[in-house]
C-alpha positions as CSV (number, residue, x, y, z in Angstrom):
1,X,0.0,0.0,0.0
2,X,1.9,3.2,-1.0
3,X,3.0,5.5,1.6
4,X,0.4,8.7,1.7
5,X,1.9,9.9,5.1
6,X,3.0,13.7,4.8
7,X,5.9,12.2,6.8
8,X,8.4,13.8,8.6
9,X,7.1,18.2,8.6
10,X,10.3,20.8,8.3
11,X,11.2,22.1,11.3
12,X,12.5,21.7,14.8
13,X,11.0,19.2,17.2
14,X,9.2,21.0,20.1
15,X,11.5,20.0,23.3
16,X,11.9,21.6,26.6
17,X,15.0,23.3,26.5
18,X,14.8,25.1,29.8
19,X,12.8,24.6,32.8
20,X,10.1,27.0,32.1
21,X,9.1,25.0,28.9
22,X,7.6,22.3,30.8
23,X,5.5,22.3,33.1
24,X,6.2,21.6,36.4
25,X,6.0,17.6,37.8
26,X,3.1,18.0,40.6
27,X,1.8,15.9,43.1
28,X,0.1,12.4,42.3
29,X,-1.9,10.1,44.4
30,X,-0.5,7.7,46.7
31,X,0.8,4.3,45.5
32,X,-0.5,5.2,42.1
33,X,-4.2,5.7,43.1
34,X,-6.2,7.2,40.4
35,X,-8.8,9.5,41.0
36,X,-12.4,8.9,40.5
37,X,-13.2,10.9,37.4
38,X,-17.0,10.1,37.5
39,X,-17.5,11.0,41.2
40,X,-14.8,14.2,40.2
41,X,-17.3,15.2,37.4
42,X,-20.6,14.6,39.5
43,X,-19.2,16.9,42.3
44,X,-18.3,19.8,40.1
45,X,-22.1,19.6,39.0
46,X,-23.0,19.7,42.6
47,X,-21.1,22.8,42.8
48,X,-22.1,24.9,39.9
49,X,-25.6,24.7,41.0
50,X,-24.5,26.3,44.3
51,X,-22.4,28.7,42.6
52,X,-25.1,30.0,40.0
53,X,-26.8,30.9,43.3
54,X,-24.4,33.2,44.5
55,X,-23.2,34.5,40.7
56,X,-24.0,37.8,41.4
57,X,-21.7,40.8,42.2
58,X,-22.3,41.3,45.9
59,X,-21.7,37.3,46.3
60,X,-17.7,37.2,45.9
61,X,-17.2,36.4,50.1
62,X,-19.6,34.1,49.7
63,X,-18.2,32.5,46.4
64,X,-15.0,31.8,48.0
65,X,-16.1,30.6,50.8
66,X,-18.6,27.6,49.3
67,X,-15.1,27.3,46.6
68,X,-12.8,26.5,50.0
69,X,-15.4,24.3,50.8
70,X,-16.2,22.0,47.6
71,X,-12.7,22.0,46.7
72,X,-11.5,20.2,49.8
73,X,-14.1,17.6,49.3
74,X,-12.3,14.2,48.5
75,X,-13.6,13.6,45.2
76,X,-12.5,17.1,43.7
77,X,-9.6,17.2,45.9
78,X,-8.2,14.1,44.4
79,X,-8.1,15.2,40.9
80,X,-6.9,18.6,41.7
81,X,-4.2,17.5,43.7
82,X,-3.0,14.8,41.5
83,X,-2.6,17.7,38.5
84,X,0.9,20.2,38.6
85,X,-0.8,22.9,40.5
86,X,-1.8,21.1,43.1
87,X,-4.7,21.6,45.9
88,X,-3.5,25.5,46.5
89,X,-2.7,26.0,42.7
90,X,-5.5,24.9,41.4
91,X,-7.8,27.2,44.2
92,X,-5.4,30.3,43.8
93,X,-5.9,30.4,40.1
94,X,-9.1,29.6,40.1
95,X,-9.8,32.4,42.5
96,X,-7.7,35.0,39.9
97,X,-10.0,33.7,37.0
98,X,-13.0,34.7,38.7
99,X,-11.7,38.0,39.8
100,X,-10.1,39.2,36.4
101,X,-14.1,38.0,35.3
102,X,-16.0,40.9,33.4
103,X,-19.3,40.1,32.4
104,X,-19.5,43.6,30.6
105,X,-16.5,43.0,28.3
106,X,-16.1,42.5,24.2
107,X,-16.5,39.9,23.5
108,X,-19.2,39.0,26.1
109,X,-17.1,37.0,28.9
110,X,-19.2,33.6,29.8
111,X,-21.3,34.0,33.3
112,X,-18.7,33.0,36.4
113,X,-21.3,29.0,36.8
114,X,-19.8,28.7,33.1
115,X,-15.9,29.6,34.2
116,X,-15.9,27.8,36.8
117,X,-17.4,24.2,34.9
118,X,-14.6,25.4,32.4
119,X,-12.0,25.5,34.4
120,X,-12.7,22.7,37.5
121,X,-13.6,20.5,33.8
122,X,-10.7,21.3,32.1
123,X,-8.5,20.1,35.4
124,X,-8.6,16.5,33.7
125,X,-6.5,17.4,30.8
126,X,-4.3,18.9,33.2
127,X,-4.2,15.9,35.1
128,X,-3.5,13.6,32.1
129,X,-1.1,15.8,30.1
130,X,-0.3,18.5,32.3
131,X,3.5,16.8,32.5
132,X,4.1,17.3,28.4
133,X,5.6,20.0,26.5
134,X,3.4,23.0,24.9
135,X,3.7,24.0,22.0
136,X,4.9,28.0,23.0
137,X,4.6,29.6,20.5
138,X,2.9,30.2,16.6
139,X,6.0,29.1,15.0
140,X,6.9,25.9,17.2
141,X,3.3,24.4,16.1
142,X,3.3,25.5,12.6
143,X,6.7,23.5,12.7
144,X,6.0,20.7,15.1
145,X,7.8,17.4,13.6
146,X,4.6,15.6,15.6
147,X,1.8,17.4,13.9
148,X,0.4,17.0,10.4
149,X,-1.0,19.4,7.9
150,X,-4.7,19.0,7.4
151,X,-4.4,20.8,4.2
152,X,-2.5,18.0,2.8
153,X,-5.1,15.0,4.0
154,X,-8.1,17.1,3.1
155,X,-6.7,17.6,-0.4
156,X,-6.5,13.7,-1.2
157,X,-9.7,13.3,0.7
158,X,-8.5,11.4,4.2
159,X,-10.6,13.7,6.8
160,X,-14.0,12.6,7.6
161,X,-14.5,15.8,9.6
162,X,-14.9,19.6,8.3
163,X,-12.8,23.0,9.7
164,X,-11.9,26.2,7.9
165,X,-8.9,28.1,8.1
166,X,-8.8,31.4,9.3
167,X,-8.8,34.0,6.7
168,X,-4.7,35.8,6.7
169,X,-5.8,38.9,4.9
170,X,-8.2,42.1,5.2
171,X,-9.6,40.3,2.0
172,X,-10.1,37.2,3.1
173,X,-12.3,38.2,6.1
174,X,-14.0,40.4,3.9
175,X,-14.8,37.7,1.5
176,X,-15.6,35.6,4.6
177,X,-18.4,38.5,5.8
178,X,-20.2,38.4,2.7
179,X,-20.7,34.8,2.1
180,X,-22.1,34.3,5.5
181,X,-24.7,37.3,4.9
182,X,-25.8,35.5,1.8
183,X,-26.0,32.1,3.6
184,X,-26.5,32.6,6.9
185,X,-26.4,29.5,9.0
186,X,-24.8,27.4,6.1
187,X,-21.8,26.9,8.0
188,X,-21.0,27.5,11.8
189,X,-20.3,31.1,12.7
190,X,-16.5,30.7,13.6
191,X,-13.3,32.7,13.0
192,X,-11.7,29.6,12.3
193,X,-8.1,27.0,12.7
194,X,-5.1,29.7,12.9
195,X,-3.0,26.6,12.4
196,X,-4.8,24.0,10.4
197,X,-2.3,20.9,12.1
198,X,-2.8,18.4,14.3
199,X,-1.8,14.9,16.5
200,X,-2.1,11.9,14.2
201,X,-3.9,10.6,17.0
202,X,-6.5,13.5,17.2
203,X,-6.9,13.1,13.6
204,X,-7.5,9.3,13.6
205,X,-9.6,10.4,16.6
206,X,-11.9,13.1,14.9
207,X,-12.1,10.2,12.1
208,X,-13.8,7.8,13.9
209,X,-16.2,10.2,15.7
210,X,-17.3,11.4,12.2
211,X,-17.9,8.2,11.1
212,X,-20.2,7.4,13.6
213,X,-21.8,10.5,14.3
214,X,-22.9,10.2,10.3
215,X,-24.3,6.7,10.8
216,X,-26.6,8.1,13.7
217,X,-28.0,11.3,11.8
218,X,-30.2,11.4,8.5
219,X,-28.8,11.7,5.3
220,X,-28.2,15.7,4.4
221,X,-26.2,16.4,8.3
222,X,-23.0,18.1,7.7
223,X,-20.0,16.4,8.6
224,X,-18.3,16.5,11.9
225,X,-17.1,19.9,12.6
226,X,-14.3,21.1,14.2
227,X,-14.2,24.8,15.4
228,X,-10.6,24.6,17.3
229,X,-7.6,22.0,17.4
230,X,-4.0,23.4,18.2
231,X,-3.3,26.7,19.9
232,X,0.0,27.5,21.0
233,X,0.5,29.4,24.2
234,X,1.0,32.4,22.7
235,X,-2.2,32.3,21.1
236,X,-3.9,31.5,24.1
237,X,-2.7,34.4,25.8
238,X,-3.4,36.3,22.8
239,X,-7.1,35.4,23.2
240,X,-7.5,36.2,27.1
241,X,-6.1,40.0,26.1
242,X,-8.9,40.0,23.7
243,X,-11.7,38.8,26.3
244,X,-11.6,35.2,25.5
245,X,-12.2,32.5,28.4
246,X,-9.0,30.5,27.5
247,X,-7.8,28.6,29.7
248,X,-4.0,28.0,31.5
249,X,-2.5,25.6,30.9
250,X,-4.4,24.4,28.0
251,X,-4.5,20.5,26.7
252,X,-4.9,22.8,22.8
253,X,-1.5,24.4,23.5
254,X,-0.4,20.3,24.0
255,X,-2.2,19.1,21.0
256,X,-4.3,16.4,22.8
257,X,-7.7,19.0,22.4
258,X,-10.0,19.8,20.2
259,X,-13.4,22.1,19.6
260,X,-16.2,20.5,17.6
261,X,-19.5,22.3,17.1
262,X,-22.6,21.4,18.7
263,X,-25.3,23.8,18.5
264,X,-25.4,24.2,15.0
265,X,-26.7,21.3,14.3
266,X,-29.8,22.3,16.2
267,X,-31.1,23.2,12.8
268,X,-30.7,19.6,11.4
269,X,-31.9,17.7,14.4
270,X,-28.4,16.2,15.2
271,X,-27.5,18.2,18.6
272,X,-28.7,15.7,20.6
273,X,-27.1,12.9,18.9
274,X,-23.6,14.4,18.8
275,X,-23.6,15.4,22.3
276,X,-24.8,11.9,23.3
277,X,-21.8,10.3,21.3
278,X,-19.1,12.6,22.8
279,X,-20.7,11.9,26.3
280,X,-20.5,8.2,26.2
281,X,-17.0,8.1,24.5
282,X,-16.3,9.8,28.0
283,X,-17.9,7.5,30.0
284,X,-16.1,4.6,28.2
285,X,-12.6,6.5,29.2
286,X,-11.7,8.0,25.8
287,X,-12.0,11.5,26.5
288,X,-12.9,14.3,29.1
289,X,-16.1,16.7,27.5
290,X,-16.1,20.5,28.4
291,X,-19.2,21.8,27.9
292,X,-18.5,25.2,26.4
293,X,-21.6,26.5,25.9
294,X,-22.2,26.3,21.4
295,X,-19.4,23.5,21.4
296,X,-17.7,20.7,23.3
297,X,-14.3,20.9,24.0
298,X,-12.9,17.1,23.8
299,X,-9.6,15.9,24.7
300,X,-7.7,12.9,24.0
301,X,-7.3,10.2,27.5
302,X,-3.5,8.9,27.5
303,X,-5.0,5.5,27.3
304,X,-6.7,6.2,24.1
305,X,-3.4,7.2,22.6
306,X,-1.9,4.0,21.2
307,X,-5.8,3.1,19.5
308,X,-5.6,5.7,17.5
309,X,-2.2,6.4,16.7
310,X,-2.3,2.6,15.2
311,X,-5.5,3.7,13.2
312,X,-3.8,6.7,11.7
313,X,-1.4,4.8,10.7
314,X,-4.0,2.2,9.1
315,X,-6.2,4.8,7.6
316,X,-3.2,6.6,6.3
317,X,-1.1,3.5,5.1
318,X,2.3,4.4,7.1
């Protein structure tokens, strides 16, 4: 079978080469314990139903004091202390995310129940890849010997799943205005990938959940798509000067994440059955789910790794 791999990318690999390039080895449980993920995930629920309750300005004593409290219970504590910040880290920060919070802001920030689930969600990632290189900055990822250019697999037809690129030029995003004011809804309403690369596991990944979210769905659904995959560090700090909830560290700035759209497909009566899919690929152990309001964030569970790096290689004949 002939080699379509785009093989080995140009470029330097992205290593630590000082201390500040990886982050830091934290604490982890006991005699290799893992933490209870299900019972993690139930008590964050718990908790954002307590903190929508005291969401509004006049509240911030009493937010910190009901976060002291839930935090310290076992089954959050667990996760949170197994991940680099530890316990304290992972309060502290959390504590500076909800005070730099400004609801007023452009573009709109997401309401402080919706930071928190983002963040205390998001501490999974951390706690499976928060030990790996990022990817610091535009130039490493674009560069990355271990990601692959979607541009080329698109091309010769090898994606199952759909993403744009973001427009480069004044042009572009002009041409990019007008076509969505004469089709409207024909495509989800995002800026785009600023670099269109990716894991060959995420790819085999996105793949197989295209495939079977278009065996669940009526003929005429789009294809899977995916709003956001790698985002350096840079970029993500880029975005929080501009507004944006993104999150630090991120599991993007890793390349073990990725964004797919959910509410769009409201309009072709698939919502329900994408989010249904991502959810029980979590409850097998495949991924962790973010709900981030118009899509899921997804990223890849170390013990999924191996699966689908194996079926990139199938699919792509390496």
């Amino acid at each position: 079978m002939p080699n379509r791999s785009p093989g080995r990318q140009p470029g330097p690999a992205v290593v630590s080469g000082t201390p500040g390039r990886r982050l830091p080895s934290g604490h982890r449980p006991a005699s290799g314990a893992r933490p209870d993920l299900a019972a993690y995930r139930a008590a964050v629920a718990e908790l954002l139903v307590e903190v929508g309750a005291v969401a509004d300005a006049p509240s911030t004593a009493a937010r910190q004091v009901l976060l002291d409290q839930r935090l310290r219970e076992p089954a959050v504590a667990a996760v949170l202390e197994a991940t680099p910040q530890g316990l304290v880290g992972a309060r502290e920060t959390l504590l500076l995310e909800l005070a730099r919070h400004r609801p007023d802001s452009r573009p709109p920030a997401p309401d402080l129940t919706d930071l928190v689930r983002s963040f205390l969600l998001s501490r999974v990632d951390v706690l499976w890849w928060g030990d790996s290189p990022a990817l610091l900055t535009d130039d490493q990822a674009r560069t990355s010997v271990d990601l692959v250019d979607l541009e080329w697999l698109r091309r010769r037809g090898l994606l199952e799943f759909r993403y744009r690129e973001r427009p480069g030029t004044a042009l572009g995003r002009g041409l990019r205005a007008v076509r969505r004011r004469v089709r409207p809804g024909a495509a989800p309403d995002t800026t785009g990938l600023l670099i269109p690369r990716a894991r060959r596991e995420m790819i085999a990944f996105l793949n197989d959940l295209a495939r079977e979210f278009a065996a669940v769905t009526r003929p005429g659904t789009p294809p899977l798509w995916v709003t956001s995959l790698v985002r350096s560090a840079e970029h993500q700090h880029r975005l929080r000067r501009l507004g944006h909830a993104a999150t630090l560290p991120s599991a993007h700035s890793l390349g073990w994440a990725v964004d797919v759209e959910l509410d769009w497909y409201d309009r072709f009566g698939a919502r329900a059955a994408l989010a249904g899919l991502v959810l029980a690929r979590q409850d097998a152990g495949e991924i962790n789910v973010v709900d981030e309001g118009s899509a899921r964030h997804l990223c890849l569970a170390p013990a999924a790794r191996r699966r689908f790096r194996r079926a990139y290689e199938a699919e792509m004949g390496v």
